[in-house]
C-alpha positions in Angstrom: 4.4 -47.2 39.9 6.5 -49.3 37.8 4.0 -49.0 35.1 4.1 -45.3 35.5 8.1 -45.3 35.5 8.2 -47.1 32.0 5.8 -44.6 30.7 7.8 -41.7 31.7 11.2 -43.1 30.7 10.0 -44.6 27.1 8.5 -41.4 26.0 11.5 -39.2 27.0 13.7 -41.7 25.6 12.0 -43.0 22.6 9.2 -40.0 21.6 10.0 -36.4 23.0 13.7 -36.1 22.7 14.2 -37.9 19.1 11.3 -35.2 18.0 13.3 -32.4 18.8 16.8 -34.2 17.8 15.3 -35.0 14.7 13.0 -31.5 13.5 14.3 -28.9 16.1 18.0 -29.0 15.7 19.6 -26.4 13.8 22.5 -28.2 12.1 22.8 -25.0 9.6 23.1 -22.4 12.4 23.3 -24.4 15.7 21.1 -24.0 18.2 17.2 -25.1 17.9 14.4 -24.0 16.4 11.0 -24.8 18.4 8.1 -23.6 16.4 7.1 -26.8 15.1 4.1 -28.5 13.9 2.7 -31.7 15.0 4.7 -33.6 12.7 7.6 -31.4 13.2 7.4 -28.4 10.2 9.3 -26.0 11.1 6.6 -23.2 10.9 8.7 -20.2 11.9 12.8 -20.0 11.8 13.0 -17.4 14.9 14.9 -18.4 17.9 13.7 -18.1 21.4 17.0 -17.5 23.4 15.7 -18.7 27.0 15.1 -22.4 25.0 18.6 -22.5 23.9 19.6 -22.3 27.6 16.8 -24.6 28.3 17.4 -27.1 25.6 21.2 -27.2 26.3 20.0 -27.8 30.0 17.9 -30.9 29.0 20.5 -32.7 26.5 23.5 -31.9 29.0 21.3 -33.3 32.0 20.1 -36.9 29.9 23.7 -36.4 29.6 25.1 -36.2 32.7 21.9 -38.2 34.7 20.8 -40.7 32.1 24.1 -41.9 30.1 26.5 -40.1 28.1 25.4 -40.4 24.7 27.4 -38.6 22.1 24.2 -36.8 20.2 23.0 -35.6 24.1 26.4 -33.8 24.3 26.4 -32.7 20.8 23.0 -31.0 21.0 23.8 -29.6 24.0 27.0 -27.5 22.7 25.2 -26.7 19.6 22.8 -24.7 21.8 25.4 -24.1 24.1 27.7 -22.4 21.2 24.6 -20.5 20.0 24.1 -19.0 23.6 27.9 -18.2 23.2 27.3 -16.3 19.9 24.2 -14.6 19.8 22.5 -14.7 23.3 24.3 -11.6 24.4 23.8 -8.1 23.8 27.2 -5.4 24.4 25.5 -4.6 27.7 25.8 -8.0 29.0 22.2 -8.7 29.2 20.5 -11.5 26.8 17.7 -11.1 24.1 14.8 -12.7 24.2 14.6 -13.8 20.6 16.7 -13.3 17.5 16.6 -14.7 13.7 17.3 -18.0 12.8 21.2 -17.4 12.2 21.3 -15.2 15.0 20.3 -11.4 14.7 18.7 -10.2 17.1 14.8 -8.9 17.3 13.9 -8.4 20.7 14.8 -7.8 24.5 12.3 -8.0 27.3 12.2 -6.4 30.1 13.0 -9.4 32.1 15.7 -11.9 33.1 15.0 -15.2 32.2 16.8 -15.8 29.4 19.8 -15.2 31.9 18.4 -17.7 34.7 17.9 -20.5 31.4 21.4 -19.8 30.5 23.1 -20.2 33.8 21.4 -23.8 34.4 22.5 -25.0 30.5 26.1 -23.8 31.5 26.0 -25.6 34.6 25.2 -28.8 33.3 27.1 -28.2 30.1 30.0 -27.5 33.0 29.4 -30.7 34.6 29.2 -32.8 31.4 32.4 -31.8 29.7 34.5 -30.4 32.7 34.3 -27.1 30.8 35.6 -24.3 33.0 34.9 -21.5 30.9 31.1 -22.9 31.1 31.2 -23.0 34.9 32.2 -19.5 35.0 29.4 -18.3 32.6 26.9 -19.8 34.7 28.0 -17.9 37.6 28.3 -14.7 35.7 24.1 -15.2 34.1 23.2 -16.5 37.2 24.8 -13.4 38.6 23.4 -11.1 35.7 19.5 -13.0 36.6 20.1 -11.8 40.6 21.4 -8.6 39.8 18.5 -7.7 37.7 15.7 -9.2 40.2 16.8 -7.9 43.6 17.6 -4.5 42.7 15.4 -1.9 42.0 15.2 0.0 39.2 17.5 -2.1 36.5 13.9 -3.5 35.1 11.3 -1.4 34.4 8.3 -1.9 35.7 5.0 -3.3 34.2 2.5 0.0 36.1 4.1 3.1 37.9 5.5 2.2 41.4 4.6 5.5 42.7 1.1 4.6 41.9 0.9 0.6 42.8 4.2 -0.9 43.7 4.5 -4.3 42.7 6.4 -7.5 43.1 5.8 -11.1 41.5 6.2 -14.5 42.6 8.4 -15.6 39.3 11.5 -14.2 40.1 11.6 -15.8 43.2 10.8 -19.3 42.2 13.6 -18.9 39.4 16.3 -18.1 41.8 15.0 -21.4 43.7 15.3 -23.3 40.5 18.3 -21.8 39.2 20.0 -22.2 42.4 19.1 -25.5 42.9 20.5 -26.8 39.5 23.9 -24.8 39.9 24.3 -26.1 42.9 23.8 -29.5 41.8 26.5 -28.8 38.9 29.0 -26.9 40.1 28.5 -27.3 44.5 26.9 -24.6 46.6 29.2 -21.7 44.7 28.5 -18.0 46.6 26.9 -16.2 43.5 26.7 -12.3 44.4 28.0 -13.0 47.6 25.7 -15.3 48.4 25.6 -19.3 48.7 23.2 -20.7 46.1 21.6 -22.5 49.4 21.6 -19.2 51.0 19.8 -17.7 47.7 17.1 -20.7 48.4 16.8 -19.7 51.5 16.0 -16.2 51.1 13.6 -16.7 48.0 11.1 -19.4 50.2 10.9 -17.0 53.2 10.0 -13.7 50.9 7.6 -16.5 49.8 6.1 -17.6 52.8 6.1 -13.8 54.2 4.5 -12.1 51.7 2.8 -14.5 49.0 1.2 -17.0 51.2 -2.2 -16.3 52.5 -3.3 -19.1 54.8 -6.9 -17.0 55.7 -7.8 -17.4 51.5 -5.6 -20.6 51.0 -3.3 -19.2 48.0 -0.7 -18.2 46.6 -0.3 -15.1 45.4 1.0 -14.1 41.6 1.8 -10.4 42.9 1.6 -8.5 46.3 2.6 -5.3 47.2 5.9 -4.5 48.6 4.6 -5.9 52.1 2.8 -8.7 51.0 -0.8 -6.3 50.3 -3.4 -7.7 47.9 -4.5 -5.5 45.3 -8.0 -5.7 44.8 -7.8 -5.1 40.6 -7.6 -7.7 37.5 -4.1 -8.6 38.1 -3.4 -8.2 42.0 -6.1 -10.9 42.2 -5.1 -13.4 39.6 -3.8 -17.3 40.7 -1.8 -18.9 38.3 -2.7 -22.9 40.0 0.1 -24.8 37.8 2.9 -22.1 38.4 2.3 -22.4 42.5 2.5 -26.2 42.1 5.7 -25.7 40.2 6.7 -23.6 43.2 5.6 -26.7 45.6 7.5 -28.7 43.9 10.8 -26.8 44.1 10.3 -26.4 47.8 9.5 -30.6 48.4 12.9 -31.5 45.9 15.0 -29.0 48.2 12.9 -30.2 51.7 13.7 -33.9 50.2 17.4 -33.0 49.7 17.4 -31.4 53.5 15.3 -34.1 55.5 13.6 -30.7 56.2 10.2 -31.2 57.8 9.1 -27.5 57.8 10.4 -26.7 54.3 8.1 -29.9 53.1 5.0 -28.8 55.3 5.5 -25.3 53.3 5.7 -27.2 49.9 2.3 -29.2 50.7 0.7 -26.6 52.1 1.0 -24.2 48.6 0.0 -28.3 47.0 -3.1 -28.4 48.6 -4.3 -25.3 48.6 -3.6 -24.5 45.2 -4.7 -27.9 43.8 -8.1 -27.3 45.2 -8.0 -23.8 43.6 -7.1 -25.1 40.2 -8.7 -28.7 39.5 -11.6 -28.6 36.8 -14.4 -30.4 38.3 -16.7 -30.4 35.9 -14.4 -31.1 32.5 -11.0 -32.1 33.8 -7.5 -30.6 34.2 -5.8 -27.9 35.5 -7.6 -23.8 34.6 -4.8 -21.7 33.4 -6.1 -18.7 35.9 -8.3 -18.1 38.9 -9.5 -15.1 40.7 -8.7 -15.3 44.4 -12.1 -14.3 45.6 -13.5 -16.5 42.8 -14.2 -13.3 40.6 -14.0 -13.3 36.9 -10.8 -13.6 34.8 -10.1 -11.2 32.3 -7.9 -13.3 30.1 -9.9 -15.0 27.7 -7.3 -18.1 28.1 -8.2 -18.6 31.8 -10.0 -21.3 31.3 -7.6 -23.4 28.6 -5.8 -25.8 29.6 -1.7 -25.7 29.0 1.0 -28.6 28.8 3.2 -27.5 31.2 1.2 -26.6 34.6 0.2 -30.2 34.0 3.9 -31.2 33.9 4.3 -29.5 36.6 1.0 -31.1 38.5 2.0 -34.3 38.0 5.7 -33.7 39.4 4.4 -32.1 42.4 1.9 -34.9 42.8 4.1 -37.7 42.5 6.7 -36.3 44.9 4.2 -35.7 47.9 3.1 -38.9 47.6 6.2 -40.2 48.0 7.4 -38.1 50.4 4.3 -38.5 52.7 2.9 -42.1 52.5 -0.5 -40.3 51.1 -2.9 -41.9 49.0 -4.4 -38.4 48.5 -1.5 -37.4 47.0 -1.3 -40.8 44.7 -4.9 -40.6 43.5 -4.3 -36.4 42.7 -0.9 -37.7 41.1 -3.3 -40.6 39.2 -5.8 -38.2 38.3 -3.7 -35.8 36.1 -1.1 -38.1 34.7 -4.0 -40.0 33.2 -6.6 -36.7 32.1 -2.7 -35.6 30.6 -2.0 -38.0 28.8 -5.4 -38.8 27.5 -5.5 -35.6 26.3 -2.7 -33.8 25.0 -0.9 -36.8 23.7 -0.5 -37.0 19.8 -1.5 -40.8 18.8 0.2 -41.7 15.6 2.8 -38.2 15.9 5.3 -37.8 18.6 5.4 -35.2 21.5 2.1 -33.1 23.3 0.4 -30.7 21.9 0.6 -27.7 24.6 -2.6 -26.0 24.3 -6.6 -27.6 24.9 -9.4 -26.0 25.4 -11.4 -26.5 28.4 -13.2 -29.5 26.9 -9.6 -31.0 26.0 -9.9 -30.8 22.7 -6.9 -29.3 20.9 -7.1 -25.2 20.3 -4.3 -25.9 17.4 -1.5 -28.9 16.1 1.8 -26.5 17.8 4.2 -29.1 19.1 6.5 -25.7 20.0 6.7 -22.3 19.8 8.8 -19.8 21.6 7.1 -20.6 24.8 7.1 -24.4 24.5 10.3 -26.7 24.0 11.9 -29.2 25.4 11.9 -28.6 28.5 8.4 -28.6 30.5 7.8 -31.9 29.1 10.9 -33.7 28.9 12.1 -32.6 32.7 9.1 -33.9 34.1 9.3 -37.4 32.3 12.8 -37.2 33.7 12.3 -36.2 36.7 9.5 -39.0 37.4 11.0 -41.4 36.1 14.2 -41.2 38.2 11.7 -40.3 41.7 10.5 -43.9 40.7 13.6 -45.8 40.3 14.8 -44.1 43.1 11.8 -45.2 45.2 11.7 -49.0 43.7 15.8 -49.5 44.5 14.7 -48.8 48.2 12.3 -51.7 47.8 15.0 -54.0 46.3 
């Protein structure tokens, strides 16, 4: 474990972040730019909004967590000020991506830029003692809920009068988002609600309607009470983004000494685990049937940086959290096919996408969909579980 700790904390430290501090910072237009090659070309200008909230979440959390280095904060109000600029439209809801200097290009039907926002405000809050900040992360985080819980604001993917539809995402953001606001800023009532109360709320929707003990899964989408669709999508598994859920649900069962909250997180760990680990080749499949039927993506069987991220984080933390070796020789198992395989040697940061073999499908380093975040949180995050478990030892 102490082996694994220095791992985690010298490549966040001395690989992943200088990357991005060094090639991804805008110092033209503020804000970053993440579609970057593996040496770090910038191979397209275009900003992805959700990573300015995510990046400004990452430098103001090193910040605030780590120690208060001047070029953490910096980088963190750059994206911070870019959010401030050019994340909004008149409406009050975000774009998804806009030019380099800030014009915007498109809006997507969904939220997330908002829920990204509200945690880089929050931390940007907590880091600078910025009130206007703390105030804009309740207002996105409000803007994120306000969108998600009530019907109609976003339109839907297929006709609800035909096949009504709900997904697992939103719900495991507002347990994220909640969670890091409430770490930030205290357990502030967001649309009347305590951002405990939100957690709350999003794990039993969970457990009611996108749990299924009789198949052992976790559902992507369900009907409105919890039905399985028997088509393409109403079957699909997503195994890394249900151990991203587990995860959320052990850190807030860890926070609560909550026994049923972590028996829920290990549960959706094992069950999902099982569902996704590659026997034959290694590593996590992007997407599963849940009656074990064919795919129709043709990327279900790639391999992506960040369920592994998100593997090895919900890994680590059940093994800590229950004493067993099970957990310690899963946690083993895809820290060392990860890093085996989408590490760079000789060039900094992971490539994000492999094909099932773990070979690399191309040299990105980013894109709009990869950043630092994925990455970098996870190193984080491990490394301080580790410390945190070695200064009980002490």
């Amino acid at each position: 474990m102490t082996a694994y700790a220095k791992i985690y904390r010298d490549t966040l430290l001395d690989d992943v972040i200088p990357f991005w501090l060094k090639h991804g910072l805008d110092r033209k237009y503020g804000g970053i730019i993440t579609a970057l090659d593996r040496d770090g070309e910038v191979l397209d200008t275009d900003k992805s909004i959700w990573f300015q909230g995510r990046a400004a979440w990452m430098f103001a959390t090193l910040f605030n967590t780590v120690e208060p280095r001047a070029e953490w904060l910096t980088a963190a109000k750059s994206c911070v000020d870019f959010l401030r600029a050019h994340g909004f439209a008149k409406n009050g809801k975000m774009y998804f991506t806009v030019t380099r200097d800030g014009k915007p290009l498109r809006m997507r039907r969904y939220v997330f830029s908002e829920s990204f926002a509200a945690i880089a405000f929050a931390a940007y809050a907590k880091a600078t003692g910025d009130k206007s900040a703390a105030r804009d992360a309740v207002k996105t985080f409000t803007t994120f809920l306000r969108y998600s819980t009530k019907p109609g604001l976003i339109a839907p993917k297929v006709d609800p009068a035909t096949r009504p539809m709900k997904g697992l995402s939103p719900l495991m953001i507002t347990i994220a988002t909640a969670q890091e606001v409430r770490a930030n800023l205290g357990d502030v009532k967001v649309l009347g609600q305590t951002c405990t109360q939100w957690i709350d709320q999003s794990i039993a929707e969970i457990r009611r309607n996108f749990l299924k003990p009789k198949l052992k899964a976790l559902m992507e989408t369900v009907g409105p009470n919890g039905e399985i669709y028997n088509h393409f999508d109403g079957r699909l598994l997503n195994p890394g983004h249900a151990l991203e859920c587990a995860w959320f649900i052990l850190h807030e069962a860890k926070l609560r000494r909550d026994a049923k909250l972590k028996q829920i997180g290990l549960k959706i760990l094992d069950w999902m685990w099982e569902r996704g680990w590659d026997q034959e080749h290694g590593g996590l499949f992007y997407f599963r049937d849940v009656y074990d039927q064919p795919v129709q993506e043709y990327w279900h069987d790639m391999k992506f940086w960040w369920p592994h991220n998100e593997a090895i984080i919900a890994t680590l933390l059940a093994s800590q959290m229950t004493g067993d070796r099970k957990y310690a020789r899963w946690h083993q198992r895809v820290h060392d096919w990860s890093f085996q395989h989408f590490a760079d040697p000789g060039h900094a940061e992971w490539f994000g996408y492999l094909h099932r073999d773990g070979e690399p499908s191309n040299t990105l380093k980013g894109s709009l969909w990869k950043g630092p975040f994925h990455f970098p949180r996870m190193l984080l995050y491990c490394w301080k579980l580790l410390d945190e478990r070695a200064g009980e030892h002490r």
